[in-house]
N, CA and C atoms of all chains as a GROMACS GRO file, in nm:
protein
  498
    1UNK      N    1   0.085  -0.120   0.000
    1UNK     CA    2   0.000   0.000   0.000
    1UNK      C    3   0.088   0.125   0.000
    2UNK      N    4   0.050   0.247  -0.090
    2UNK     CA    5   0.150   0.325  -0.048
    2UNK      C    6   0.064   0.434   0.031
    3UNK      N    7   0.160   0.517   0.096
    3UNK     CA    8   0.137   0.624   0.216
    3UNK      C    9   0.210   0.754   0.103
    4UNK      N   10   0.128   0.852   0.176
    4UNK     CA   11   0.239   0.988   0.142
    4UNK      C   12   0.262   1.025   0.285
    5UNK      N   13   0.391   1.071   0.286
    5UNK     CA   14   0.449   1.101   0.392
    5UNK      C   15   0.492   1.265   0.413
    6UNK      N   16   0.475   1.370   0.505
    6UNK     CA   17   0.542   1.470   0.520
    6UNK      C   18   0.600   1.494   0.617
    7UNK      N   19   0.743   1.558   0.620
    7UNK     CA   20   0.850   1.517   0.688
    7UNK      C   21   0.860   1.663   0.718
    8UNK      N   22   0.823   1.752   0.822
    8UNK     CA   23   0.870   1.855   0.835
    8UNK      C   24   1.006   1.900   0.895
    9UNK      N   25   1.123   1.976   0.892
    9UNK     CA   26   1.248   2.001   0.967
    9UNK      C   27   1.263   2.115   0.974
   10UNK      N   28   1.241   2.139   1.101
   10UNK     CA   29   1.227   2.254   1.148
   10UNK      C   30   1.422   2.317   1.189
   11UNK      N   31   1.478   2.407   1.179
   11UNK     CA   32   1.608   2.452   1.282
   11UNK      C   33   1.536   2.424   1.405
   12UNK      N   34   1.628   2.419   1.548
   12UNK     CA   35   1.592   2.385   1.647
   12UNK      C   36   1.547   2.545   1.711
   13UNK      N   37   1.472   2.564   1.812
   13UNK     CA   38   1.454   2.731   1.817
   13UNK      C   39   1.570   2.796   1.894
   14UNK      N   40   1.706   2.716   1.895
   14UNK     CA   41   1.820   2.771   1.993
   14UNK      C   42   1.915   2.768   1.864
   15UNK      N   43   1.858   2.736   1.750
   15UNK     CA   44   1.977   2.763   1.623
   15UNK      C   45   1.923   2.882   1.538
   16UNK      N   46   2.033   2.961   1.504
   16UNK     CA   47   1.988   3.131   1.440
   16UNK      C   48   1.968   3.082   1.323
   17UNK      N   49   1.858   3.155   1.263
   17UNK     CA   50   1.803   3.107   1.126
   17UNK      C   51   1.790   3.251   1.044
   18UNK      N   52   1.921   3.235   0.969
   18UNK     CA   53   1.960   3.331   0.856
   18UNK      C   54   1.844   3.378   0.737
   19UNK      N   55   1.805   3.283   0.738
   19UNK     CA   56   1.717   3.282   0.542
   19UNK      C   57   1.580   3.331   0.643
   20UNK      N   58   1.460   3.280   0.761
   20UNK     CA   59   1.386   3.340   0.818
   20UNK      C   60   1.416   3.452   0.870
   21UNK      N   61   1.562   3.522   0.919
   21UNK     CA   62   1.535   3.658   0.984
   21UNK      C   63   1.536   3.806   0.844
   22UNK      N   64   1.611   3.659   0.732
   22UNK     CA   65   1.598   3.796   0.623
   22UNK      C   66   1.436   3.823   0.552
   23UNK      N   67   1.368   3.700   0.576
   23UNK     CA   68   1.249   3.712   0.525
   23UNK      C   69   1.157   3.777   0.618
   24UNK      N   70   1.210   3.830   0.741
   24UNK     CA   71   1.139   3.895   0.834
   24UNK      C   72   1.148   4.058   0.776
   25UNK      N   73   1.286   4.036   0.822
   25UNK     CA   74   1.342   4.232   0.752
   25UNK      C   75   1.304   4.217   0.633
   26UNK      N   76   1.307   4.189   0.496
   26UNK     CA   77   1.189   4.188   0.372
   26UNK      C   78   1.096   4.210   0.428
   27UNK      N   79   0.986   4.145   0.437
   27UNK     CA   80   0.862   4.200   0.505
   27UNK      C   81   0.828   4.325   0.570
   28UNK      N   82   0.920   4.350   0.671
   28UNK     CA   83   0.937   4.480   0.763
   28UNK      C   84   0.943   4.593   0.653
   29UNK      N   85   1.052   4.539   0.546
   29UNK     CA   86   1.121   4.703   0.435
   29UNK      C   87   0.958   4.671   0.385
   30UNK      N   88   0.903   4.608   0.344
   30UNK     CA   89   0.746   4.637   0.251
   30UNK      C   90   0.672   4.708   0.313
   31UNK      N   91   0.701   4.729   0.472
   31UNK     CA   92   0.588   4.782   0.509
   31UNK      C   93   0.442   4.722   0.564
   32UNK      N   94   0.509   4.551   0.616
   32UNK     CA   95   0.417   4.411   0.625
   32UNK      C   96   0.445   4.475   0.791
   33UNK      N   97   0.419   4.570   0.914
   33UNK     CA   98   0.480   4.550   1.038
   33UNK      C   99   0.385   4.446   1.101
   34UNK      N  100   0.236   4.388   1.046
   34UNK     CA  101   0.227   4.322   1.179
   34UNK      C  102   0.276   4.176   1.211
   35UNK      N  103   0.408   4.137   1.132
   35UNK     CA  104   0.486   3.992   1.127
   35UNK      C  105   0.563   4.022   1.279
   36UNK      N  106   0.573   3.909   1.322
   36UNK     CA  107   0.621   3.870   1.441
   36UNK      C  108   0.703   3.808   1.418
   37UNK      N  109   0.770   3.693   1.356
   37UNK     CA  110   0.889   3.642   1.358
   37UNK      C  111   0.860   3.548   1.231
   38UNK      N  112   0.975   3.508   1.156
   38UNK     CA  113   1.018   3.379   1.052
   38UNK      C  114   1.077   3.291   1.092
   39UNK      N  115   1.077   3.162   1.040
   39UNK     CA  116   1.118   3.078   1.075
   39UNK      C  117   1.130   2.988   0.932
   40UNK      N  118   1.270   2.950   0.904
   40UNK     CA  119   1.232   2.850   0.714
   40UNK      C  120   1.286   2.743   0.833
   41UNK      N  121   1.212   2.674   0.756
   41UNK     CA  122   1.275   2.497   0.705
   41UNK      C  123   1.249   2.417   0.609
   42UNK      N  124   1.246   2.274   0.587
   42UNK     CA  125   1.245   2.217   0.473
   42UNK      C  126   1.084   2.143   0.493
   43UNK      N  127   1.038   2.073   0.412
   43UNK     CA  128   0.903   2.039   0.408
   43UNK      C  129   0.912   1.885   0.275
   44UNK      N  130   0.935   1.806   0.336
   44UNK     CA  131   1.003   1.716   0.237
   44UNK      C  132   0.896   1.574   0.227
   45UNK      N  133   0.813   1.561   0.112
   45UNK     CA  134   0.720   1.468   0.070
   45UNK      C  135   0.777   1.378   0.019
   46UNK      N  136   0.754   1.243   0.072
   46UNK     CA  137   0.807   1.125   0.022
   46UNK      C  138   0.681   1.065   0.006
   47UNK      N  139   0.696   0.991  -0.117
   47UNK     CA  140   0.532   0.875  -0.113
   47UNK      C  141   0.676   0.719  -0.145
   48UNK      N  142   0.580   0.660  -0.014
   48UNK     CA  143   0.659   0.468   0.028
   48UNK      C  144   0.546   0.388   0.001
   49UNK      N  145   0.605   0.295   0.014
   49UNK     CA  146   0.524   0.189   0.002
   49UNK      C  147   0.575   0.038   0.189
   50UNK      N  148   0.461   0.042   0.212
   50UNK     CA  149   0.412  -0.028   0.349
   50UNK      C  150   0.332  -0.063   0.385
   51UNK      N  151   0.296  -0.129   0.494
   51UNK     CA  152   0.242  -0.254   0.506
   51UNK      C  153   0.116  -0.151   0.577
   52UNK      N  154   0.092  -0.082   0.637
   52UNK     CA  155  -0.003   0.018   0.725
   52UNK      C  156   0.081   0.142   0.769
   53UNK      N  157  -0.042   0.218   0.823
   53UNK     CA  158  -0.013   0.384   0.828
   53UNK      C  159   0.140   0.401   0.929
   54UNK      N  160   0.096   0.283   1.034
   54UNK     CA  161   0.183   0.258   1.125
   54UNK      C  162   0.350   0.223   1.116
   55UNK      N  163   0.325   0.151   1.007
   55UNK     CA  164   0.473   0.123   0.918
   55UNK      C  165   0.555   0.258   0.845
   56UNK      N  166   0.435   0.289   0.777
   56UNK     CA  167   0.479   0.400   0.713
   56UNK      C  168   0.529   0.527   0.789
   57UNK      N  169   0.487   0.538   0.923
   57UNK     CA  170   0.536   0.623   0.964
   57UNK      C  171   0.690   0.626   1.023
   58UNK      N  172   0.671   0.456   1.045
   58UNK     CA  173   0.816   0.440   1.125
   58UNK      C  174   0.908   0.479   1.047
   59UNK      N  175   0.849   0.457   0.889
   59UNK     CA  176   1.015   0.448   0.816
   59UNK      C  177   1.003   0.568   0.780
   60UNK      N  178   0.946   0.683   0.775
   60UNK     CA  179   0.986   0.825   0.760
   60UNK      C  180   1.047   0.863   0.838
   61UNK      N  181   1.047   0.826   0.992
   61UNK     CA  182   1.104   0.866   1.106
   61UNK      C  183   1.218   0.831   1.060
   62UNK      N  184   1.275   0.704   1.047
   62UNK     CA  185   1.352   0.643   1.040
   62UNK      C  186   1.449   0.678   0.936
   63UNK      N  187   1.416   0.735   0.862
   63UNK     CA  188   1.469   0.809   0.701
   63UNK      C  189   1.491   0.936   0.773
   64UNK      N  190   1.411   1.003   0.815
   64UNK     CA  191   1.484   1.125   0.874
   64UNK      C  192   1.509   1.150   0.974
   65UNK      N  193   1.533   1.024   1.069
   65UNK     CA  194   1.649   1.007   1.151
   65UNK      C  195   1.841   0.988   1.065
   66UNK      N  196   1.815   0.942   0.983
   66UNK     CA  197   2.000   0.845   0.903
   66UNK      C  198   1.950   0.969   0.812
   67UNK      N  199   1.886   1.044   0.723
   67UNK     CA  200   1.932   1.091   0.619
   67UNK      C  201   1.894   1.267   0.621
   68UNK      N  202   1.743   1.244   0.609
   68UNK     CA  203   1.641   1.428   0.614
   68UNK      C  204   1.711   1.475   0.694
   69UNK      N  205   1.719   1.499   0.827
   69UNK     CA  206   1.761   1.550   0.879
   69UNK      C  207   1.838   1.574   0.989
   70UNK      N  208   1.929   1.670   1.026
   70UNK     CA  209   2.029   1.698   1.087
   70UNK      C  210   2.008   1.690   1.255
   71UNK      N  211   2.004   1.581   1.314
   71UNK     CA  212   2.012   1.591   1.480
   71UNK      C  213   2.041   1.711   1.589
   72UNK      N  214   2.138   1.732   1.543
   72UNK     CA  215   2.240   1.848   1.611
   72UNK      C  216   2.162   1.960   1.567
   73UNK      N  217   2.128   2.009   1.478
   73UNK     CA  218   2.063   2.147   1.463
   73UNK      C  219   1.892   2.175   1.435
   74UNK      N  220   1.862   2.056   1.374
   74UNK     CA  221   1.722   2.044   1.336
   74UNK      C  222   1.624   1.942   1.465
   75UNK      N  223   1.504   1.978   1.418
   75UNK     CA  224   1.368   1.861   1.464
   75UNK      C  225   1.289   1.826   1.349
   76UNK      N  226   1.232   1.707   1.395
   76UNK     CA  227   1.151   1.703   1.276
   76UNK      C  228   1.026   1.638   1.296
   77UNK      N  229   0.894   1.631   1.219
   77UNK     CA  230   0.819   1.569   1.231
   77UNK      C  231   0.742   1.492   1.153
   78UNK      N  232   0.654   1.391   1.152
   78UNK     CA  233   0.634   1.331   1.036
   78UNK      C  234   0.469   1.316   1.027
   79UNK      N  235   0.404   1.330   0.928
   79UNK     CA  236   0.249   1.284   0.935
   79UNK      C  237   0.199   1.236   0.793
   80UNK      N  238   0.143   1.124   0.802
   80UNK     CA  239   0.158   1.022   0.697
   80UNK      C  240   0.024   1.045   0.721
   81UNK      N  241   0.001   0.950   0.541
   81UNK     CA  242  -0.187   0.944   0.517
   81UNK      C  243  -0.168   0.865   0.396
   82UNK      N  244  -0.280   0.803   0.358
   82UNK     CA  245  -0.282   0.676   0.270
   82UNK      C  246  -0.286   0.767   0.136
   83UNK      N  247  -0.242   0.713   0.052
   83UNK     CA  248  -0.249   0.766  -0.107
   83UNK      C  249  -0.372   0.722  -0.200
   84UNK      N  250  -0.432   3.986   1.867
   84UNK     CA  251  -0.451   3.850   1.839
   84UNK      C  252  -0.319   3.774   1.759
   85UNK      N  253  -0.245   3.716   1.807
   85UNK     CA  254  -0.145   3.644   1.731
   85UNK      C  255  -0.181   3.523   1.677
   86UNK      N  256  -0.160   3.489   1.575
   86UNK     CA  257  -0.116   3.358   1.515
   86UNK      C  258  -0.036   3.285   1.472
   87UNK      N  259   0.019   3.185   1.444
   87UNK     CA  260   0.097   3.126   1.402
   87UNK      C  261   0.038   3.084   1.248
   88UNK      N  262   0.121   3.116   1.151
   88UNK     CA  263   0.066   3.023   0.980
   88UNK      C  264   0.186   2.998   0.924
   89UNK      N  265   0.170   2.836   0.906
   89UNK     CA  266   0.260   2.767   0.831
   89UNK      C  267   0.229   2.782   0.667
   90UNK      N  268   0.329   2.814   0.619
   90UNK     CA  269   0.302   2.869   0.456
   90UNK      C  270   0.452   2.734   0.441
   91UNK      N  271   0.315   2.652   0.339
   91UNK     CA  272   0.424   2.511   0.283
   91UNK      C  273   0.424   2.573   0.108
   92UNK      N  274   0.594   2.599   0.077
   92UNK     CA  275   0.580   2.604  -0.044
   92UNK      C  276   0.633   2.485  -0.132
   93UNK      N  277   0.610   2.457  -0.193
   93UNK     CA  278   0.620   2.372  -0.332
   93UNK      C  279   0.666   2.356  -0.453
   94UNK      N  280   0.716   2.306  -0.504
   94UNK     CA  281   0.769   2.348  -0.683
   94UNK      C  282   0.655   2.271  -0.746
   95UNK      N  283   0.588   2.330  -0.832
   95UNK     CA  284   0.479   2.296  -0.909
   95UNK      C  285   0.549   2.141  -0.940
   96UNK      N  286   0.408   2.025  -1.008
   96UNK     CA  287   0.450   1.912  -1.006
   96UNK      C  288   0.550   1.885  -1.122
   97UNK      N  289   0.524   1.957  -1.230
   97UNK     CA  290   0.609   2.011  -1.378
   97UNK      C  291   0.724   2.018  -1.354
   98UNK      N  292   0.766   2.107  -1.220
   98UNK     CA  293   0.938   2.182  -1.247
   98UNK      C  294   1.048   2.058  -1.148
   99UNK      N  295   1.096   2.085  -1.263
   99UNK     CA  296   1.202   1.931  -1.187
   99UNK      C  297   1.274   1.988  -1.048
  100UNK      N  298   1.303   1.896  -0.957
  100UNK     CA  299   1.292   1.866  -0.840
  100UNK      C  300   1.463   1.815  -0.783
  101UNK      N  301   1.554   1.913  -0.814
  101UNK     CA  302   1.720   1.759  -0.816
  101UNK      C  303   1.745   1.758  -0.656
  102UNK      N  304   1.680   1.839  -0.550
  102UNK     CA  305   1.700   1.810  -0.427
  102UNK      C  306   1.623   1.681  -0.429
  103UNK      N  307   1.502   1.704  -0.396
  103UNK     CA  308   1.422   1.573  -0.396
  103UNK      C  309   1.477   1.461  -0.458
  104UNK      N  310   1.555   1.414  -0.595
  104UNK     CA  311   1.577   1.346  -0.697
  104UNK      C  312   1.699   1.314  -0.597
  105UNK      N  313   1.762   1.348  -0.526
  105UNK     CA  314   1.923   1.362  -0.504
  105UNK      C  315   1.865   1.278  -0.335
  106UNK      N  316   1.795   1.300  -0.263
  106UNK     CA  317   1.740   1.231  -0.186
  106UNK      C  318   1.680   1.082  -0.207
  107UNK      N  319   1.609   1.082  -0.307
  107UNK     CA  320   1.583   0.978  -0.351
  107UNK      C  321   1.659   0.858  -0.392
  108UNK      N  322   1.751   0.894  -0.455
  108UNK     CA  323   1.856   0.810  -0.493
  108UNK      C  324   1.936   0.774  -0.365
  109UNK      N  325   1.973   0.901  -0.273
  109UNK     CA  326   2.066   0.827  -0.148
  109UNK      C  327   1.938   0.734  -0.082
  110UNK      N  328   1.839   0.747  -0.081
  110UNK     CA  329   1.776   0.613   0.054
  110UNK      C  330   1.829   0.538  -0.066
  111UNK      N  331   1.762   0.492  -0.169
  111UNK     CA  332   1.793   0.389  -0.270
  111UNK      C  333   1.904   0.335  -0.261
  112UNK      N  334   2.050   0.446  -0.265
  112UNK     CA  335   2.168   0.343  -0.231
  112UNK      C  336   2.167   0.346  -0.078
  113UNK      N  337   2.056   0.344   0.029
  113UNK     CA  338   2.105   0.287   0.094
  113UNK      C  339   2.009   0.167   0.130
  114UNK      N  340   1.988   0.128   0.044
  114UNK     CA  341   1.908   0.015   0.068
  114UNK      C  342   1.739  -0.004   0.078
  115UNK      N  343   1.709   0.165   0.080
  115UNK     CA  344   1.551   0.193   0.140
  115UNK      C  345   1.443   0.167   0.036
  116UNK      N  346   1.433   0.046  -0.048
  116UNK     CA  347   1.358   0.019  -0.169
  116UNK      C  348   1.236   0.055  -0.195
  117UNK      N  349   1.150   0.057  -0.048
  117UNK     CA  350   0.995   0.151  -0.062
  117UNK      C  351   1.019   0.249  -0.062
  118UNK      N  352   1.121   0.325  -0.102
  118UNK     CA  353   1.034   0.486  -0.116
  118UNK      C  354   1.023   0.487  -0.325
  119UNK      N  355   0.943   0.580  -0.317
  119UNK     CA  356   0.878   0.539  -0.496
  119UNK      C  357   0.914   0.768  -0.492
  120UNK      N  358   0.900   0.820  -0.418
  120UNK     CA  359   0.978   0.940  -0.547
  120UNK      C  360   0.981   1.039  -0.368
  121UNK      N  361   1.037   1.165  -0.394
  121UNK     CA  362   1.077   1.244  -0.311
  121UNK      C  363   1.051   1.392  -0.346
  122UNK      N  364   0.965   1.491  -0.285
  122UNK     CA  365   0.998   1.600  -0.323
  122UNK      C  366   1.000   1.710  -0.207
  123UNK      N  367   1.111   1.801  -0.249
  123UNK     CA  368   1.169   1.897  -0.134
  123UNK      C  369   1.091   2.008  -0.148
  124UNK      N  370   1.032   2.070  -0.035
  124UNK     CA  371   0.999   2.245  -0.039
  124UNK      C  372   1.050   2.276   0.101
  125UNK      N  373   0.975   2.413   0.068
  125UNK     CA  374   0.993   2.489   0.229
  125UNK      C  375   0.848   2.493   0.286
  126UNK      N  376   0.941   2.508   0.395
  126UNK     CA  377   0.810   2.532   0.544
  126UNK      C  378   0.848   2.696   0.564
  127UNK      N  379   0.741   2.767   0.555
  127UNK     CA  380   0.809   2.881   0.628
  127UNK      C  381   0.707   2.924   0.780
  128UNK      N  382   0.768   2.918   0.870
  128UNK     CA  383   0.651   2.950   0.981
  128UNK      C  384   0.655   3.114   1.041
  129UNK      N  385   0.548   3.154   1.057
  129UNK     CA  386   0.551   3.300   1.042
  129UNK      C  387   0.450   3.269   1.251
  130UNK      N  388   0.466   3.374   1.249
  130UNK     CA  389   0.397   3.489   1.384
  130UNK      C  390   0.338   3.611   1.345
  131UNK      N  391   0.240   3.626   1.352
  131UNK     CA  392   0.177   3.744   1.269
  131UNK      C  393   0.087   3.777   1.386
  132UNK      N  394   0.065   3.914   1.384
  132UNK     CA  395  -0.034   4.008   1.436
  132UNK      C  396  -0.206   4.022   1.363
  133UNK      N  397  -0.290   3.998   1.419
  133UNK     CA  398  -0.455   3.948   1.340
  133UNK      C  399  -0.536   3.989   1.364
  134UNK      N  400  -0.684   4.062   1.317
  134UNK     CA  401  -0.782   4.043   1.395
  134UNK      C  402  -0.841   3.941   1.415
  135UNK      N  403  -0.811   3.835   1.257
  135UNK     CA  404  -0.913   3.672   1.340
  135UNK      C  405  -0.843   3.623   1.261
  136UNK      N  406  -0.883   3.481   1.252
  136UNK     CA  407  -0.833   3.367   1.178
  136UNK      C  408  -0.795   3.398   1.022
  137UNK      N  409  -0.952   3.436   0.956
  137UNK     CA  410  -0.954   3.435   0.848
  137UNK      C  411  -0.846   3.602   0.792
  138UNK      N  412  -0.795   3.678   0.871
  138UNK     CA  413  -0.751   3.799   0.855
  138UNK      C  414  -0.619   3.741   0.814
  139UNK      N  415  -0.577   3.641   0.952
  139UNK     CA  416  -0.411   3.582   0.960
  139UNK      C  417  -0.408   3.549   0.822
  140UNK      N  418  -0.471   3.422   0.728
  140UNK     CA  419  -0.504   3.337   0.657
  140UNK      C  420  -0.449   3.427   0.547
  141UNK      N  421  -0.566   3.533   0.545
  141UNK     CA  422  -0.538   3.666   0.421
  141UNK      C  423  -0.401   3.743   0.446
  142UNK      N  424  -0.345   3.762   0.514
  142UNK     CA  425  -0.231   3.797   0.512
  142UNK      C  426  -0.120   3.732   0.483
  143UNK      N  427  -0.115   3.563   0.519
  143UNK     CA  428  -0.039   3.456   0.496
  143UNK      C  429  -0.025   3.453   0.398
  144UNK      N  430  -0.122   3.462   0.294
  144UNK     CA  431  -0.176   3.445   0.151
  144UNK      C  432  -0.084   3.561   0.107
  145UNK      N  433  -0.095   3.636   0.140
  145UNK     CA  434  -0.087   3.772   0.014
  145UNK      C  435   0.119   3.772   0.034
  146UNK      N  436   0.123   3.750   0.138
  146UNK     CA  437   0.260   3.769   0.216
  146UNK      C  438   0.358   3.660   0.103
  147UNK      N  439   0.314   3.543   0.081
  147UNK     CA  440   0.312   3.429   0.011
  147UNK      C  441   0.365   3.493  -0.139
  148UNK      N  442   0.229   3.526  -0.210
  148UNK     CA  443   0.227   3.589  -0.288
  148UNK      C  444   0.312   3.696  -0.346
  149UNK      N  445   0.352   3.810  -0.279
  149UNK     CA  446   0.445   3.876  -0.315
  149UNK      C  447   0.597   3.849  -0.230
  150UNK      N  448   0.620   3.778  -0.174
  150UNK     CA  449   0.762   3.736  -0.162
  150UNK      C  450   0.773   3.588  -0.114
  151UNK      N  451   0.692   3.496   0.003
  151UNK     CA  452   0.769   3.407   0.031
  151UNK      C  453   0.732   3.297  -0.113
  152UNK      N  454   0.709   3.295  -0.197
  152UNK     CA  455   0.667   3.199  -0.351
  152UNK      C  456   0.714   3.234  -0.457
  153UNK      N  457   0.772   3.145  -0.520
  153UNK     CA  458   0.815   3.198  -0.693
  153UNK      C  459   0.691   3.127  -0.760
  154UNK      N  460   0.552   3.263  -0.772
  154UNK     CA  461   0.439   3.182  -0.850
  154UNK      C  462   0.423   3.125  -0.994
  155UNK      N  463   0.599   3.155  -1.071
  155UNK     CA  464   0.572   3.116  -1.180
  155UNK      C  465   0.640   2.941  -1.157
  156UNK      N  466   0.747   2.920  -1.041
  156UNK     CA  467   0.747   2.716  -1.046
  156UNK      C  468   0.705   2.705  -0.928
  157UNK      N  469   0.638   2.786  -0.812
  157UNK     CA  470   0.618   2.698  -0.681
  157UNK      C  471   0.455   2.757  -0.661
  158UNK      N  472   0.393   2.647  -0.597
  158UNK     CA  473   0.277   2.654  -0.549
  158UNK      C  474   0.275   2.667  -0.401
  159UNK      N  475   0.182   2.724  -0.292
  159UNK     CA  476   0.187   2.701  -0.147
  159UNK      C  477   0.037   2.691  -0.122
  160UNK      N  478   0.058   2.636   0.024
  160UNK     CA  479  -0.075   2.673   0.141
  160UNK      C  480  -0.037   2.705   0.206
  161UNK      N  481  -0.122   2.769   0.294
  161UNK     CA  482  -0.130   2.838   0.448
  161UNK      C  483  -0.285   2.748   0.526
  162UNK      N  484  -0.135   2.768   0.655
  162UNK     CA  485  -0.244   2.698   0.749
  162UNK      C  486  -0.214   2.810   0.857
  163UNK      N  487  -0.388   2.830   0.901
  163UNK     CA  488  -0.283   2.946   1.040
  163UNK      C  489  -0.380   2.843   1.181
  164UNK      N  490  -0.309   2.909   1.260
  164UNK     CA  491  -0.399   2.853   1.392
  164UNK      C  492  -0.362   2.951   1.496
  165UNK      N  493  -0.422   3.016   1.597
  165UNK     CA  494  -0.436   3.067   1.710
  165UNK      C  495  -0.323   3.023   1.788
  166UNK      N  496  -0.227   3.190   1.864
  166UNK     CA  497  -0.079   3.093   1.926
  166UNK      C  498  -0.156   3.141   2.105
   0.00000   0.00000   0.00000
């Protein structure tokens, strides 16, 4: 069966995030003041194939535990749904 | 009223993808045979100032629109929710 999977990776909120504070000040120079803060990360769709939702989730975890993403600086989260 | 809106952007399904493609191939060599394709965007998470939901939403949108999206290869949504 396959699943689609979304893998969000967030920076951790104690790591400075360059590309969100410039998309803040952009905003600010437009003249956008009522933004409160940015934040980028990656947003990474995988469609697997597994046995149930339950499977499928492990191995996204599991994929972006060894590969998506970075321990030390990132989090991440995963939410799967049948295709 | 603050909110939080996650603005997920996308590369239309058309515009080729070599992060995603370049992901794909490493689970593959590493053995990860269910995954069937991969594609990379951004998450951008914002804090915004609102009068309601649907205000945040319209601002997410438009904000989207003239800078966080390239509307001629990426598509997005906004999700906002109450912080």
């Amino acid at each position: 069966m396959k699943f689609k999977a979304e893998v969000k990776v967030m920076l951790k909120p104690s790591v400075l995030d360059p590309q969100g504070a410039a998309l803040e000040r952009a905003l600010r120079s437009m003249g956008r003041r009522n933004v409160d803060s940015v934040r980028v990360g990656k947003l990474i769709e995988l469609v697997l194939e597994a046995d149930g939702a339950a499977a499928a989730e492990a191995l996204a975890a599991a994929w972006a535990d060894e590969l998506l993403a970075n321990p030390v600086m990132e989090k991440y989260s995963c939410v799967v749904a049948p295709l």
